[in-house]
TIPAKE-917904 format. One record per residue (C-alpha): x, y, z. Coordinates in pm, 1 decimal, padded with zeros to 6 digits, m for minus. Layout:
        u        v        w
        X        Y        Z
...
***
This chain:
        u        v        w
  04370.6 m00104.0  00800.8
  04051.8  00008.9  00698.4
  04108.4 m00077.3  00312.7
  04211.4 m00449.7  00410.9
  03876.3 m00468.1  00612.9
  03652.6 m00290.0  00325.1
  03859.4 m00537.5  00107.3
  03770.7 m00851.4  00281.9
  03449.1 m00764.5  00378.3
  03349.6 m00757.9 m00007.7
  03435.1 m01120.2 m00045.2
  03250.0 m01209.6  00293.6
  02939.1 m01032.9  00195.7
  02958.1 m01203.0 m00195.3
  03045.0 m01561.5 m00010.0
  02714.0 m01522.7  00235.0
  02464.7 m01401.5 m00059.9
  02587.7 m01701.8 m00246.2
  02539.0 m01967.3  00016.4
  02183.2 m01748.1  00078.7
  02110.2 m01778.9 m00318.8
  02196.5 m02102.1 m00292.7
  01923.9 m02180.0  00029.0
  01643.4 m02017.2 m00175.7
  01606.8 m02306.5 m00412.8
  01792.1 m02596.4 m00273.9
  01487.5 m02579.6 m00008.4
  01225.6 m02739.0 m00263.2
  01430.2 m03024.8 m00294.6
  01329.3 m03114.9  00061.9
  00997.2 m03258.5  00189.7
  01046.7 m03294.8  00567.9
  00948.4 m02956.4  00686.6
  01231.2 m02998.7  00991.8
  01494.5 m02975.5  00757.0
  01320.3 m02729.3  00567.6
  01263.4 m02499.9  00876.7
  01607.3 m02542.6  01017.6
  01756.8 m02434.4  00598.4
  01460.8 m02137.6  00637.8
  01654.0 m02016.2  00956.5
  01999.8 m02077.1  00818.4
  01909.1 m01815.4  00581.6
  01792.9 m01552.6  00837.3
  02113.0 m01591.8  00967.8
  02315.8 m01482.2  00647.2
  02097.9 m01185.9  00593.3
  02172.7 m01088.1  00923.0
  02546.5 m01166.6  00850.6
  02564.1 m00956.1  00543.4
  02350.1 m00703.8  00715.3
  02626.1 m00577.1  01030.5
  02951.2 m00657.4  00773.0
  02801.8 m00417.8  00544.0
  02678.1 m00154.5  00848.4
  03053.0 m00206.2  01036.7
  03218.4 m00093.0  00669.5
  03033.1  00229.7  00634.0
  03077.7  00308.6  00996.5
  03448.5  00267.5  00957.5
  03452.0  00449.8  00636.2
  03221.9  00745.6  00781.1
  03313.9  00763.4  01156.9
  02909.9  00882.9  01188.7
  02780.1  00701.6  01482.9
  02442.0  00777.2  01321.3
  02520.3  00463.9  01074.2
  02500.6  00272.0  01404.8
  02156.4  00373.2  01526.1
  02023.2  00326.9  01215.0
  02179.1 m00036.5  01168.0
  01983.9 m00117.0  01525.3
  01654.8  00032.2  01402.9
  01661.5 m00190.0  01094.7
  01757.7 m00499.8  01286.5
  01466.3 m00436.9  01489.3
  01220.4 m00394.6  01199.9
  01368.6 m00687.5  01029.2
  01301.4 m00943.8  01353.9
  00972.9 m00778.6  01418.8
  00896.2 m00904.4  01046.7
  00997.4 m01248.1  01085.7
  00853.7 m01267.9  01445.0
  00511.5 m01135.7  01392.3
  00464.0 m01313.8  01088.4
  00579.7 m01618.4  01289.2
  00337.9 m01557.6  01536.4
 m00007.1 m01399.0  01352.5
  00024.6 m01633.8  01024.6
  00202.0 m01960.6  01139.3
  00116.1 m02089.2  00810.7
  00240.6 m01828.3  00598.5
  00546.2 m01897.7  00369.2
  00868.2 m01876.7  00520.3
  01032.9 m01833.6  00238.3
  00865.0 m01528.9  00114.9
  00916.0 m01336.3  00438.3
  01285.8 m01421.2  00402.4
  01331.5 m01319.2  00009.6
  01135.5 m00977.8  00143.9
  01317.6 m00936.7  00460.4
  01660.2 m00985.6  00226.3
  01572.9 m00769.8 m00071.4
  01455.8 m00483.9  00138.7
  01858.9 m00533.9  00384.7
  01994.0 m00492.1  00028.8
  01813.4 m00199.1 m00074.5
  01846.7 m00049.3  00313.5
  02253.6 m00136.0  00256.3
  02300.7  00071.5 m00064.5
  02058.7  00335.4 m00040.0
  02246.3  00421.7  00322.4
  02572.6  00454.2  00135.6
  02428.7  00659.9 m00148.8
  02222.0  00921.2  00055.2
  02150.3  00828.7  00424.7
  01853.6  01050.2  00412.0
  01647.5  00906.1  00140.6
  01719.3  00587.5  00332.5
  01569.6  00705.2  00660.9
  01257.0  00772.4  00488.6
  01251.3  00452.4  00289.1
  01265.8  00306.3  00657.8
  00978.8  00485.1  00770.9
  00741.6  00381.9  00470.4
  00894.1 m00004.8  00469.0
  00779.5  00007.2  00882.4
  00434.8  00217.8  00808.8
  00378.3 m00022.2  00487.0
  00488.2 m00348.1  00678.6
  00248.8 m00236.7  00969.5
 m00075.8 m00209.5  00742.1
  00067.2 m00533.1  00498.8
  00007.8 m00736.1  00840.4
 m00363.6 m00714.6  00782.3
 m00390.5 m00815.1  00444.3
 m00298.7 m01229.2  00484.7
 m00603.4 m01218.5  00720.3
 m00872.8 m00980.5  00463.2
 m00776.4 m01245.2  00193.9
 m00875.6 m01564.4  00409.8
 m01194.3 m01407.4  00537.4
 m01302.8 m01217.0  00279.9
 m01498.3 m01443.7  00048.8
 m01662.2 m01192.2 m00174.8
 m01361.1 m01063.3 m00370.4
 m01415.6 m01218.1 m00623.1
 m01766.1 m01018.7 m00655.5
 m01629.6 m00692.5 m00655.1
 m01570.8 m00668.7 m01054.9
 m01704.2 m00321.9 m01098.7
 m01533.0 m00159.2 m00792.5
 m01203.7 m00264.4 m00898.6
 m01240.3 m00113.9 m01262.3
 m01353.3  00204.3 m01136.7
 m01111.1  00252.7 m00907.1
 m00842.1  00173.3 m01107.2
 m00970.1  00403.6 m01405.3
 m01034.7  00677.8 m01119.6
 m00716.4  00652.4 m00980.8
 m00524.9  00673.3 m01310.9
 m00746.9  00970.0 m01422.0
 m00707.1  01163.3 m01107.5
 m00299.2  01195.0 m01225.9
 m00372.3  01273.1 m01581.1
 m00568.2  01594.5 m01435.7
 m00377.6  01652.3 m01161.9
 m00045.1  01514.3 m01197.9
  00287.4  01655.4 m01201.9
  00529.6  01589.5 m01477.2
  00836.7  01432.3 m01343.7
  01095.8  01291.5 m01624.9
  00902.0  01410.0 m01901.8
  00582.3  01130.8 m01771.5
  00306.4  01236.5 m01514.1
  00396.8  00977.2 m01235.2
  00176.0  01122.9 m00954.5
  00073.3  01424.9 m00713.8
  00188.5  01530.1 m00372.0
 m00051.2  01582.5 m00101.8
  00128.9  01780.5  00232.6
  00459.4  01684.7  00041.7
  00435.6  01356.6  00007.7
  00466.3  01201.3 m00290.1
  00189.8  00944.2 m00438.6
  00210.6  00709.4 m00776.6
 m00114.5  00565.6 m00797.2
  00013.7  00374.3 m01099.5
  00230.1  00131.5 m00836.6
 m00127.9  00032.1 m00628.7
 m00341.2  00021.5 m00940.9
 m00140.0 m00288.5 m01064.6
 m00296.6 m00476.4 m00779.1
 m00627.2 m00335.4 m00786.6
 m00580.9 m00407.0 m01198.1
 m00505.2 m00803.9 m01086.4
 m00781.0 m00761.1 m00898.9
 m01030.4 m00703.3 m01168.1
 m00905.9 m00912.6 m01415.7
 m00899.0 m01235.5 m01187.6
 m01272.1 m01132.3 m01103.2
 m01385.5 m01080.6 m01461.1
 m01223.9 m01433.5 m01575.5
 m01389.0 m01605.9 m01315.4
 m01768.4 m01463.6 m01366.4
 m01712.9 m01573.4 m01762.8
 m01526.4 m01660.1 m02041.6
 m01719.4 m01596.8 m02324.1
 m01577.8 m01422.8 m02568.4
 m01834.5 m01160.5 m02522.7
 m01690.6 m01107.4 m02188.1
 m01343.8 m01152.0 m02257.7
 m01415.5 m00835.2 m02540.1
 m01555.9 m00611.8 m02236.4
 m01264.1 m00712.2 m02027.9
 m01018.8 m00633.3 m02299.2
 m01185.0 m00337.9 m02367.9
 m01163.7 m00208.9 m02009.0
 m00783.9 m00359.2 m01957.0
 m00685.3 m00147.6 m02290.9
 m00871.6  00191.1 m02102.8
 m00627.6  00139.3 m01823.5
 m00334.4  00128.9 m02050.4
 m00431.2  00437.6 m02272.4
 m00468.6  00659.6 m01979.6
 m00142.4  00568.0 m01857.5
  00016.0  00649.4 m02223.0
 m00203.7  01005.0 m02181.6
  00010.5  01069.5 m01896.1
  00334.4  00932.0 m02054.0
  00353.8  00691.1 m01798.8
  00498.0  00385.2 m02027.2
  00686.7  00168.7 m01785.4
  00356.5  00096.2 m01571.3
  00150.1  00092.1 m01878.8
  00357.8 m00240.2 m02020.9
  00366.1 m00373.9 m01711.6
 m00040.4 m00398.5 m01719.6
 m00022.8 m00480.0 m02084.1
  00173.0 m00785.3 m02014.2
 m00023.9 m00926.4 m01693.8
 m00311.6 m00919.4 m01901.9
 m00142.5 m01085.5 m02193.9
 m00039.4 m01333.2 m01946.1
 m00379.9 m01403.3 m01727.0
 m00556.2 m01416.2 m02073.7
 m00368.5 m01690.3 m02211.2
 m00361.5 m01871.7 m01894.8
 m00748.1 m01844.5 m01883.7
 m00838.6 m01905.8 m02194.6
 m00560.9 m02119.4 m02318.6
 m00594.3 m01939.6 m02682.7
 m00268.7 m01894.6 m02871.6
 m00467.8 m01635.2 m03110.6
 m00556.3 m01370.4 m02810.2
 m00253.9 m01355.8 m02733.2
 m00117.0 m01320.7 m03080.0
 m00392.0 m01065.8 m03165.4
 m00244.8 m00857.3 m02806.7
  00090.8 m00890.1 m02919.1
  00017.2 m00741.7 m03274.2
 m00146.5 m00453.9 m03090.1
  00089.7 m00384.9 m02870.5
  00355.0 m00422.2 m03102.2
  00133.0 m00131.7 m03322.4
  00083.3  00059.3 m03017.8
  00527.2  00089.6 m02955.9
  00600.0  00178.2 m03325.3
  00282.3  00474.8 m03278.0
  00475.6  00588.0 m02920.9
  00842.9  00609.5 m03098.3
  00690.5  00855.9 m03325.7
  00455.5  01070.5 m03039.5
  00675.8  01073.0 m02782.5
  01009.9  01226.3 m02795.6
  01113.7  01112.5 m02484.3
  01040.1  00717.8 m02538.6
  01234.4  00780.0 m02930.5
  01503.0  00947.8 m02727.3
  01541.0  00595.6 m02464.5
  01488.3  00394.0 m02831.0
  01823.1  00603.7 m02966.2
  01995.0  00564.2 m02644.3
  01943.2  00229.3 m02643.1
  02102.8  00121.4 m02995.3
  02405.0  00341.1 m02900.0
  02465.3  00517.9 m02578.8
  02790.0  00667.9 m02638.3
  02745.2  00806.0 m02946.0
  02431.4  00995.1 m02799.6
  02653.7  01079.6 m02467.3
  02521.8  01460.8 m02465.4
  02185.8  01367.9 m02600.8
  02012.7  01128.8 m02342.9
  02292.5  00865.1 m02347.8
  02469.7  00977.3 m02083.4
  02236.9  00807.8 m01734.6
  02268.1  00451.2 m01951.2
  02653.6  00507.5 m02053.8
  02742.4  00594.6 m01680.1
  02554.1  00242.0 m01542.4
  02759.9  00033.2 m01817.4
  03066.2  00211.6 m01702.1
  02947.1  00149.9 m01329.4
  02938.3 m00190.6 m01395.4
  03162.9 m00271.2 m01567.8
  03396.4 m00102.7 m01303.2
  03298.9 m00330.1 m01055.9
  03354.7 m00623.1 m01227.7
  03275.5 m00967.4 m01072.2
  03387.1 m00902.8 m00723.3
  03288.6 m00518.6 m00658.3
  03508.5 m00238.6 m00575.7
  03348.4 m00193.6 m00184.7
  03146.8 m00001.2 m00008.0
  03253.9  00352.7 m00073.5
  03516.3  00273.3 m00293.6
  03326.3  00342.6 m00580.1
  03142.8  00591.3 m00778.1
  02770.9  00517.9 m00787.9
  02715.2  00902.6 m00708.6
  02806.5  00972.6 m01082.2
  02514.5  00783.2 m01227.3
  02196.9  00978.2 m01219.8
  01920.2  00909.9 m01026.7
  02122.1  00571.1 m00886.3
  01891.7  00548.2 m00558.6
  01624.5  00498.5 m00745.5
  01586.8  00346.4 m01140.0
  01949.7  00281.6 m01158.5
  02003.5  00110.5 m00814.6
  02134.6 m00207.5 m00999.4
  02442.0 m00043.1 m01132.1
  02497.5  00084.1 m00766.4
  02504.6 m00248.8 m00641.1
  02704.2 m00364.9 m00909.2
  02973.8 m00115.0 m00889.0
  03040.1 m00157.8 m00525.7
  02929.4 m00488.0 m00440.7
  03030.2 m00655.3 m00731.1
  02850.6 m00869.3 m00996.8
  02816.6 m01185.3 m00883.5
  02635.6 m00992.2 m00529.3
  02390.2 m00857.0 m00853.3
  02300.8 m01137.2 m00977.5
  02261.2 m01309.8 m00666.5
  02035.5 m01046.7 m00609.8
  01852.5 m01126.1 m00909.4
  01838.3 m01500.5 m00839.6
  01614.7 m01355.3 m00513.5
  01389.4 m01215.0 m00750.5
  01332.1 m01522.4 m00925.8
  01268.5 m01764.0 m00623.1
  01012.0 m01506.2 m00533.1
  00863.4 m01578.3 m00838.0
  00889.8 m01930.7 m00839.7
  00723.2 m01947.0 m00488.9
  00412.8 m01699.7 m00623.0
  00407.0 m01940.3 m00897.2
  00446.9 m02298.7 m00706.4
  00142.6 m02037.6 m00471.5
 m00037.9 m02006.6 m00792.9
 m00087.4 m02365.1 m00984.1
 m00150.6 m02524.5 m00614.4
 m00462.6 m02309.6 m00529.0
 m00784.9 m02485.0 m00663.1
 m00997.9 m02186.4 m00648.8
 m00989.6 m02021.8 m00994.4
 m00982.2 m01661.7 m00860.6
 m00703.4 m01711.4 m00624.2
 m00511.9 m01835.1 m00919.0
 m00514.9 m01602.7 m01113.9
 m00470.1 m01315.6 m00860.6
 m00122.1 m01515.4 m00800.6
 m00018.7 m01534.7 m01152.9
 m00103.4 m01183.2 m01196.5
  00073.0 m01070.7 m00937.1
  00361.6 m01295.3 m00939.8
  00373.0 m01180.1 m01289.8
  00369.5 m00770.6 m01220.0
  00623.4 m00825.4 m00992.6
  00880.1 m01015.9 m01194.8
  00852.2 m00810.1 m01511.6
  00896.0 m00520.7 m01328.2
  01204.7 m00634.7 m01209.5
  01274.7 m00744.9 m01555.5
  01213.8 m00402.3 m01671.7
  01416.2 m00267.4 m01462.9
  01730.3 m00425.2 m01478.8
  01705.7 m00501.3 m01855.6
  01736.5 m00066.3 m01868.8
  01997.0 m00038.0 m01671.8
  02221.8 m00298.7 m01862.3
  02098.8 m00210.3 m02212.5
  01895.4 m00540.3 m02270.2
  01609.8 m00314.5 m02358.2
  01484.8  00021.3 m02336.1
  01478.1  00188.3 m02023.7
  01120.6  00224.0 m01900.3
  01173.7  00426.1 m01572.5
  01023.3  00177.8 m01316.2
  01217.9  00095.2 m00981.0
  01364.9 m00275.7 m00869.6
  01081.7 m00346.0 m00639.0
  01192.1 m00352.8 m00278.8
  01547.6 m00218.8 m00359.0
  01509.0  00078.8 m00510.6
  01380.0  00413.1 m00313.8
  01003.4  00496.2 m00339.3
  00764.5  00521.9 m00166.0
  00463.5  00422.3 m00350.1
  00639.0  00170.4 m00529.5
  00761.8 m00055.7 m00180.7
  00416.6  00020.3 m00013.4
  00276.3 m00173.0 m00317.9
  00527.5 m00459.1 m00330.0
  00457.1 m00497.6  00062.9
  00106.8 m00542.1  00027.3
  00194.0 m00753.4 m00310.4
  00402.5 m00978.8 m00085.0
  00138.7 m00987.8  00201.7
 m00141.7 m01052.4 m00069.2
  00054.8 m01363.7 m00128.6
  00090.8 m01481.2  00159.9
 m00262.7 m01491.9  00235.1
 m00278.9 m01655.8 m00079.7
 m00033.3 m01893.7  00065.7
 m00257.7 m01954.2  00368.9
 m00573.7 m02043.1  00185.5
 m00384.0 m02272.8 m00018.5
 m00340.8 m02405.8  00332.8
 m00673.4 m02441.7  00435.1
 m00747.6 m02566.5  00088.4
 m00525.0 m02868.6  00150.1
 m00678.3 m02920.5  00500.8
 m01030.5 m02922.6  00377.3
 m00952.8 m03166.0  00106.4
 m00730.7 m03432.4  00369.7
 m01057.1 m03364.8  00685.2
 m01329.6 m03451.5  00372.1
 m01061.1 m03765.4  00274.5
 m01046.0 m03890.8  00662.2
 m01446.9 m03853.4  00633.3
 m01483.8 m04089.5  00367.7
 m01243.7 m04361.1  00402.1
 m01393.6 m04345.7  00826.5
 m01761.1 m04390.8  00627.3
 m01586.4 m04688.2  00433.3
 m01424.6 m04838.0  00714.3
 m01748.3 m04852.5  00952.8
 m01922.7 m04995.5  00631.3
 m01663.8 m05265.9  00622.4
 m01658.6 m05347.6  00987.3
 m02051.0 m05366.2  01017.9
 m02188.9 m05478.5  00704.6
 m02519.5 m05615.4  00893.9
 m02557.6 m05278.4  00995.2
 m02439.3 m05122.1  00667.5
 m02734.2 m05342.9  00507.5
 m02991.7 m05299.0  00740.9
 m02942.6 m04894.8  00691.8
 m02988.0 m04968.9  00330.3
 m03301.2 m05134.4  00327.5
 m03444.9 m04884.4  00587.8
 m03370.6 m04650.7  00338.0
 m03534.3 m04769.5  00046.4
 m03803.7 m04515.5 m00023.2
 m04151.0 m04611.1 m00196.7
 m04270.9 m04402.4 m00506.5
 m04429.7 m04133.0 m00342.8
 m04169.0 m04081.1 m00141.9
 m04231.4 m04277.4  00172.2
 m04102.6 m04560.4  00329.5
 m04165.8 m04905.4  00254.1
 m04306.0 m04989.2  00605.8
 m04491.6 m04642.0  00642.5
 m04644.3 m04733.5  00285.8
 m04766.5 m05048.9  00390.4
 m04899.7 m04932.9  00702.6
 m05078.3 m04612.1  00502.8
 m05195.4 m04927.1  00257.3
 m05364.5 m05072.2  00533.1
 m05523.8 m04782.1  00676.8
 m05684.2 m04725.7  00318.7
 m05783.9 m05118.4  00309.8
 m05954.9 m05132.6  00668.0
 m06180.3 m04787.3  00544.0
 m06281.6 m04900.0  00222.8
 m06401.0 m05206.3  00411.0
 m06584.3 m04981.1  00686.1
***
C-alpha cells in the first residue's frame, strides 16, 4: 500500500510544481492586480500542496513521528513569511516571497530525506536569517546614503576575504571559511553583496575611465584573494557581476572584451597551478574514464539522474545517499533522482522567474544606484545557480558553489535571504518611485487646469509678476521712481 501511495504521490507532486511553474510567469501577462493577487495565492496553495504530500510520504516510509513535528514547524515558518511580509511591506513583491518561500519547501523536502539533521539546522538558520532579512526592505528605503559608502564597502569586502586567507580552514582542497564556537562562516557568500554594493556606488560617483581603472583595479583585488585561497567558484561569480554591471554602465563592447581576454588568461594560468581545478577540468571531458581519479562525485550525479528519469523514482526509493556530498553541491541530482526531471527543471524554471522579477526590479528603478545593485544581484544569484547545476550535469566544470536556497549552508542561505530581502526593498522604492512621479503628474495637470478655468486670474498673476531690472516690481519701481523724483525736486 505504501508503494502505490509513494507511487502516486510522485505524479501529484510533478503535476502541482508544473501548474506552480506555470503561475510564475503566466502572472505578467496580467495587469489587474485582482487577478494577479488571487493567481499569487493560487500558488501558495500548491507549495503548500506539495509541501504535506511530500511530508505524509516520508512519514509513511519512516514511521518517525519526528517527520511530523518538523513538517508543522516549517508550515509555521513558511506562513509567518508570507504573513509578515504581508503585513510590514504591503508593497513588497508577492512574487518573490513566493519563489523564496517555494525554493526553500524544496530544499527543506530533500534535505529531510537525505539527513534529517542537517535539515533541522538549515531550519534554524532559514528562521534566524528570515528574522534579521525582515529589516533590510526597510534600511534600503530609508537609508539614502548608500550610495556614499564607496570606501566602506571595498574595505570590508577585501577585509573579509583576507581574514580567510590567514585564518581559514581548507575544506575540499579551497579555504572556504573559519569556525567560531563551531559554527561555520564563508565570508565569500556575504561579500558578493557587499561586492554589489561597491561597484553600484563606484559607477554612480563616475564613469571616467580613470575611475572605471580604480574600480577594476579594486574588483580584480577581490578576485585574486579569493584564487589565494583556492576559492574559484565565488571568485567567477564576482568576475562575472562585474563583467556584467560594467557593460551595463558603460555600454562598451571593448571592456568587456578586454575582461573576457583576462579572464580567459587567468583559467588557462589556474589549470596549470591548481591541481585540484585541472583535476574538475579532466573530470569534466570524461568522468568515467577518471572514475578512481576525481570522476567518481560527477559519474554518480549522471547516474543519479539519469536513474530517475523524467518522472522520479520517489521519495526514498532512490539512491541519492551514494552521491557525495548530495545535501549540499550535488542537491540537483538528489532531486532529480527521486523526484524526477521534469520536478528539476521546474525547479529551475523558479530560478529563472526570480531572475526575471530582479530584472523587470532592475530596468524599472530610475535611480542609477538602485539599478545597478539589482542587476548585480539578480545577476550573482542566477549564475550561481547556473554554476551549480551546469557541475552537476557536466555542462561545465564543477565549481563547488551550492543551489542557493536548496542546498544546505549556512552562510550561503543567510546571504540569499538578505539577497532576496535587498530586493524587495528595491521593489518598494521602485514603488515610491512610481508614486512620486504620478503625485508630481496630478500637481501639474491641477496647475494647468486652474490656469484654464481662470485665465483672468492666470493673467493677472502674470503681470504681477513681471519683475523690473533690478529686481523689483513694476509698481514698487515706479513708486521708488517717484520717491527719487519728489527729492531731487526738494
Amino acid at each position: 500500500m505504501v508503494n502505490i501511495v509513494v507511487e502516486l504521490s510522485k505524479y501529484l507532486m510533478i503535476l502541482l510544481i508544473v501548474m506552480y511553474t506555470y503561475l510564475c510567469f503566466s502572472v505578467f501577462g496580467y495587469y489587474d492586480p485582482y487577478i494577479q493577487k488571487r493567481m499569487l495565492r493560487k500558488q501558495n496553495v500548491l507549495m503548500f500542496m506539495i509541501h504535506i504530500v511530500a511530508f505524509a510520504v516520508m512519514y509513511l516510509e519512516k514511521k518517525d513521528v519526528k517527520i511530523l513535528a518538523f513538517y508543522a514547524i516549517q508550515v509555521i515558518l513558511f506562513v509567518a513569511v508570507i504573513l509578515l511580509y504581508h503585513m510590514l511591506y504591503p508593497q513588497s513583491s508577492r512574487l518573490v516571497i513566493n519563489n523564496m518561500c517555494m525554493l526553500l519547501c524544496i530544499g527543506m523536502i530533500i534535505l529531510t530525506r537525505l539527513n534529517y539533521e542537517k535539515a533541522v539546522k538549515q531550519y534554524v538558520i532559514a528562521a534566524g536569517g528570515i528574522a534579521i532579512s525582515l529589516a533590510v526592505p526597510v534600511i534600503i528605503r530609508k537609508f539614502k546614503l548608500l550610495s556614499e559608502w564607496r570606501k566602506l564597502y571595498a574595505a570590508a569586502g577585501i577585509a573579509s576575504l583576507a581574514i580567510v586567507v590567514v585564518v581559514g580552514q581548507v575544506s575540499y582542497g579551497a579555504k572556504l571559511g573559519f569556525s567560531i564556537g563551531g559554527i561555520s562562516i564563508q565570508p565569500s557568500e556575504l561579500v558578493k553583496i557587499i561586492f554589489v554594493f561597491f561597484v553600484a556606488s563606484s559607477f554612480k560617483m563616475s564613469l571616467e575611465f580613470r575611475d572605471i581603472v580604480i574600480t577594476t583595479a579594486l574588483a580584480a583585488f577581490h578576485v585574486l584573494i579569493l584564487v589565494v585561497s583556492k576559492d574559484l567558484g565565488a571568485a567567477l561569480i564576482i568576475f562575472v557581476v562585474y563583467l556584467v554591471m560594467l557593460y551595463v554602465a558603460t555600454h562598451q563592447f571593448l571592456y568587456v572584451l578586454a575582461g573576457v581576454s583576462a579572464g580567459s588568461a587567468a583559467s588557462v594560468a589556474a589549470y596549470y597551478l591548481f591541481n585540484h581545478v585541472k583535476t574538475r577540468v579532466v573530470v569534466w571531458k570524461d568522468p568515467f574514464a577518471n572514475y578512481d581519479n576525481g570522476g567518481y562525485q560527477v559519474a554518480q550525479s549522471l547516474f543519479a539522474i539519469g536513474t530517475g528519469g523524467w518522472f522520479g523514482m520517489g521519495l526514498f526509493q532512490g539512491m541519492p545517499d551514494n552521491i557525495p556530498v548530495a545535501d549540499e553541491d550535488f542537491i540537483f541530482s538528489a532531486i532529480s533522482e527521486e523526484m524526477g526531471l521534469i520536478f528539476a527543471l521546474c525547479t529551475i524554471l523558479i530560478c529563472v522567474s526570480c531572475y526575471v522579477m530582479f530584472l523587470n526590479i532592475a530596468m524599472q528603478l530610475y535611480n542609477f544606484f538602485y539599478k545597478m545593485v539589482a542587476l548585480g544581484l539578480g545577476t550573482c544569484y542566477i549564475f550561481q545557480a547556473f554554476l551549480n547545476i551546469g557541475g552537476v550535469t557536466k555542462f561545465i566544470p564543477s565549481t563547488g558553489v551550492t543551489l542557493p536556497l536548496v542546498s544546505y549552508g549556512g552562510s550561503s542561505l543567510l546571504s540569499t535571504l538578505i539577497m532576496f530581502a535587498i530586493i524587495q526593498g528595491l521593489y518598494i522604492v521602485r514603488e515610491d518611485e512610481e508614486e512620486d512621479i504620478e503625485r508630481r503628474k496630478k500637481e501639474r495637470l491641477r496647475a494647468k487646469r486652474s490656469r484654464q478655468a481662470f485665465p483672468e486670474r492666470a493673467r493677472k498673476t502674470g503681470d504681477d509678476s513681471e519683475r523690473a531690472p533690478q529686481g523689483r516690481p513694476k509698481r514698487q519701481e515706479k513708486s521708488w521712481g517717484k520717491a527719487r523724483k519728489e527729492q531731487r525736486i526738494r
